[in-house]
C-alpha positions in Angstrom: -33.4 88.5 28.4 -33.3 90.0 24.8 -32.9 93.7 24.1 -35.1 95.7 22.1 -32.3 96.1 19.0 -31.7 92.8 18.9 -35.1 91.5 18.7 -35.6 94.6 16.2 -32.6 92.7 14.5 -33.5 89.2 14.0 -37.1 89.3 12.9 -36.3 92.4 10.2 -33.5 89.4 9.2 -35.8 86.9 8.9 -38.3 88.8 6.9 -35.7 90.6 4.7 -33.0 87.5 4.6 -30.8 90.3 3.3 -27.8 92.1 5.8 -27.8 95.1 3.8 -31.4 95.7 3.6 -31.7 94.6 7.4 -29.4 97.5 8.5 -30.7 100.0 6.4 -34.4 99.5 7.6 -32.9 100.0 11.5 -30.4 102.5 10.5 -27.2 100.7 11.5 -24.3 99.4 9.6 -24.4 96.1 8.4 -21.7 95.0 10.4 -23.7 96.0 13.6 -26.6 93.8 12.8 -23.9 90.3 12.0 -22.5 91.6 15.2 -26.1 91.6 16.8 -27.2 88.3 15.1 -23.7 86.4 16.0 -23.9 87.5 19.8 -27.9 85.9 19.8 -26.7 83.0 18.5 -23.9 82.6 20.6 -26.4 82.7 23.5 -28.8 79.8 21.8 -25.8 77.6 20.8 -26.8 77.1 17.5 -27.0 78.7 14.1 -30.3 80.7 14.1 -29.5 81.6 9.7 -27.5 79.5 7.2 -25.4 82.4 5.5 -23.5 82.1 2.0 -22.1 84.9 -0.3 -25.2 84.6 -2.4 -28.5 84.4 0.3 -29.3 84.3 3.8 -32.0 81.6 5.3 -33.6 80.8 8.7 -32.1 77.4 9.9 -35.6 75.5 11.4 -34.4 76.3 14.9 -34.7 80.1 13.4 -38.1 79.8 11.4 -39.5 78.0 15.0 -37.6 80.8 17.1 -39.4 83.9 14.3 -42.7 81.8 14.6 -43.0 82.5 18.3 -41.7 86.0 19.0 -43.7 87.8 15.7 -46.6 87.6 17.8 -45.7 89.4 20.7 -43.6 91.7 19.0 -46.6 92.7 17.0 -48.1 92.9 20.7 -45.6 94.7 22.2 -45.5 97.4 19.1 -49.0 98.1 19.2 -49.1 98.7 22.8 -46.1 101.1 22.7 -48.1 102.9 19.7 -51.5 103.2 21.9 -49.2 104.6 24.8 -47.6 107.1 22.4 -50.9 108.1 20.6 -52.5 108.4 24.5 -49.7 110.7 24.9 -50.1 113.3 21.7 -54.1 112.5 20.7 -55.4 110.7 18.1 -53.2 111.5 14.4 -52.4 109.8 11.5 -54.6 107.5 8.9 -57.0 105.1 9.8 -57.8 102.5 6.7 -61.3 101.2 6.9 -62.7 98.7 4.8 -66.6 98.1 4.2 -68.5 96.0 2.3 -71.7 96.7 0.0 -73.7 99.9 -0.4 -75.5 100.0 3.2 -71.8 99.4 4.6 -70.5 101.8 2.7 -73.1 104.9 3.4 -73.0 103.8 7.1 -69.4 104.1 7.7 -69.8 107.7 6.2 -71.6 108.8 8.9 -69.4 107.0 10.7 -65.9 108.6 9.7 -68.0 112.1 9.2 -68.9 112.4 13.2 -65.4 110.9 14.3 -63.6 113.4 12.0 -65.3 116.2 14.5 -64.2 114.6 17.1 -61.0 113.8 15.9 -59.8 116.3 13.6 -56.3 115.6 12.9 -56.7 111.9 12.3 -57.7 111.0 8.4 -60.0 108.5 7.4 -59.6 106.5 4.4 -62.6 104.3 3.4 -62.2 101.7 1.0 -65.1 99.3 -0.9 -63.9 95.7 -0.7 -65.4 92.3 -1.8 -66.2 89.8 1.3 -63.7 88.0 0.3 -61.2 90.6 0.2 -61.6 91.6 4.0 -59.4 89.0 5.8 -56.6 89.3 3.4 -56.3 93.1 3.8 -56.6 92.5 7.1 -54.0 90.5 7.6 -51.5 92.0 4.7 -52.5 95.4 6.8 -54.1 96.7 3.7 -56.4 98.6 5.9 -56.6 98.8 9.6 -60.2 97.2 9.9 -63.5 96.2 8.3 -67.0 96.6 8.7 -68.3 92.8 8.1 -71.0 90.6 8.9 -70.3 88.4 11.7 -69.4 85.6 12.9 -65.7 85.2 11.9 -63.2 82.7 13.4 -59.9 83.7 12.2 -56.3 83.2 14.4 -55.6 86.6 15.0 -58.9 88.9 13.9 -60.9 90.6 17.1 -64.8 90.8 16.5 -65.7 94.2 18.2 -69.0 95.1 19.6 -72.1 94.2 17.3 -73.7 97.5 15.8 -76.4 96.2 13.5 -78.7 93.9 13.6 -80.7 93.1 10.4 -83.2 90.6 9.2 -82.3 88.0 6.8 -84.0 87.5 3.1 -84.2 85.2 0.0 -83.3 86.5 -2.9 -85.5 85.0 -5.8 -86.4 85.3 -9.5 -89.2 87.7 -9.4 -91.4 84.8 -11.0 -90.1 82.0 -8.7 -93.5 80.4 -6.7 -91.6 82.0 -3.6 -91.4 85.8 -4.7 -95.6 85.2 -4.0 -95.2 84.0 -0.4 -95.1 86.1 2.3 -91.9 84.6 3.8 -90.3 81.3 3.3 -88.5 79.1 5.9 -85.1 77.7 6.0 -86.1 74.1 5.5 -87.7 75.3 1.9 -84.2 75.9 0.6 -84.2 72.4 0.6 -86.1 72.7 -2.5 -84.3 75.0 -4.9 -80.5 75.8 -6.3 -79.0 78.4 -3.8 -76.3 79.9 -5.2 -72.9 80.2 -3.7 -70.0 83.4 -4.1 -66.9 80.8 -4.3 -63.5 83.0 -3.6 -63.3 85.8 -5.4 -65.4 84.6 -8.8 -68.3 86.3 -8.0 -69.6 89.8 -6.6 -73.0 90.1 -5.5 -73.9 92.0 -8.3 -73.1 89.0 -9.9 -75.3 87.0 -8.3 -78.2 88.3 -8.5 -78.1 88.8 -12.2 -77.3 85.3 -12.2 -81.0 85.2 -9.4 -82.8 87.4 -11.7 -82.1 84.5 -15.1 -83.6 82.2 -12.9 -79.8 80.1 -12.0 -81.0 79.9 -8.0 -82.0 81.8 -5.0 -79.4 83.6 -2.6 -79.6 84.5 1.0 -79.5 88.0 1.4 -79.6 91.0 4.7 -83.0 92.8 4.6 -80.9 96.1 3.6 -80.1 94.6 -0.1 -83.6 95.2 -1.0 -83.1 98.7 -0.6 -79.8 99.0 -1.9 -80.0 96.5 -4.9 -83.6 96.4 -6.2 -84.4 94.4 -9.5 -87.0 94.7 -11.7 -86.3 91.0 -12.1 -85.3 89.8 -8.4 -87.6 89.5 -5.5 -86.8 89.4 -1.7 -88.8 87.2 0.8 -88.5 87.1 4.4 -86.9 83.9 5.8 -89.2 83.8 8.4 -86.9 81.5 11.1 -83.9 82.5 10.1 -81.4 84.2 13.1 -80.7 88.5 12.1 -77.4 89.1 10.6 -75.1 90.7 12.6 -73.1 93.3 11.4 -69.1 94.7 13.4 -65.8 95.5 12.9 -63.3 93.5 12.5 -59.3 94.3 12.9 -56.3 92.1 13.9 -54.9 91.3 17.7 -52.0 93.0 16.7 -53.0 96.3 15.7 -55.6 97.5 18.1 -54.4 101.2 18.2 -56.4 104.0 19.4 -57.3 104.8 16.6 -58.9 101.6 16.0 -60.9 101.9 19.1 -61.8 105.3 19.1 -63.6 104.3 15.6 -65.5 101.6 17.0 -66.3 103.4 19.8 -67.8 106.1 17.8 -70.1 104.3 15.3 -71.6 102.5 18.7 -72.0 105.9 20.0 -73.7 107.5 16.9 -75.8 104.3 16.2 -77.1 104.5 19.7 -77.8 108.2 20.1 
């Protein structure tokens, strides 16, 4: 069975390919970790790094040995943290990210009642572009994001939903649609619906590009509040499903903290 140090040992290796660097992340001599690494491969039988005098790299047996045990030790880390944090109440910085004005003003609220509750624990909120959110995520940027849902990602928990909203078209205000009193999905058929590809475009972006009269754009009811345009109109999609609205935040790092948050924005959007 491996030891905690030595596990400690081999994936700060593998990430830093560097002895020096290695020990002094752990706080140990350099020759303790080539110690540490020798006696683990000793007990594989085979090299787990090639090693020169100028760089250090994972053999294959060593990338395939780093791509099974990251996970858990990600696993195992955040549980310990959870148990710790159980033990001493809820401290540190909790990064949240949030999307679009009606995110944004929601997860004040949010932060505002948990900081009551939670006084020593800071809340950093952070605007991002949809396209940002999984990155952050997974670089740990932040901690979690409010997002619309569904998203199927390796490795990113969808929490509980907490809003519900219904769906609209965006449309040049003197589009034949922006007269209707709702339009259905199978009239998009009909028109240019414009797309955010990567990070090109925000959606300020696109509905100036709406508002010239480039397309139409799928929209939450709430962008009609929070993005009006004298030159944009918003029509119901009449048979479209609501969009769903939660936090999202990876396997991996589902502190307390994390939870506590969650659980308090479903408490303050129920009561």
């Amino acid at each position: 069975m491996l030891e905690r140090h030595e596990l400690e040992a081999f994936l700060t290796l593998a990430e830093e390919l560097h002895f020096g660097r290695t020990a002094e992340r752990l706080h140990v001599s350099t020759a303790r970790v080539s110690q540490t690494i020798r006696k683990l491969e000793r007990r594989v039988g085979v090299p787990l790094f090639d090693r020169t005098s100028r760089r250090v790299e994972l053999t294959p047996l060593g990338r395939r040995l780093e791509a099974e045990l990251r996970p858990a030790w990600g696993q195992i880390n955040a549980a310990f943290e959870r148990a710790v944090e159980a033990g001493r109440g809820l401290t540190g910085t909790l990064r949240v990210a949030f999307t679009g004005a009606a995110a944004g003003q929601l997860l004040a609220g949010v932060a505002e009642s948990f900081r009551v509750r939670q006084p020593e624990c800071d809340v950093r909120l952070r605007e991002a572009q949809a396209a940002d959110v999984l990155p952050w995520l997974r670089e740990n940027e932040v901690d979690m994001a409010l997002a619309t849902f569904p998203v199927d990602e390796p490795g990113i928990v969808m929490g509980p939903v907490l809003v519900r909203e219904a769906r609209m078209l965006a449309v040049p205000s003197g589009h034949p649609y922006a007269r209707r009193d709702s339009v259905a999905a199978a009239d998009l058929a009909r028109v240019t619906v414009l797309a955010i590809p990567g990070h090109a475009l925000t959606l300020n972006e696109v509905l100036t590009l709406v508002g010239a009269g480039e397309g139409v754009f799928p929209v939450g009811a709430q962008t009609r509040r929070y993005y009006p345009r004298p030159n944009v109109a918003y029509v119901p999609l009449a048979d479209a499903p609501s969009l769903e609205w939660g936090f999202l935040w990876r396997a991996d790092n589902a502190s307390r903290r994390v939870l506590a948050f969650s659980d308090s924005a479903q408490a303050l959007l129920a009561g």
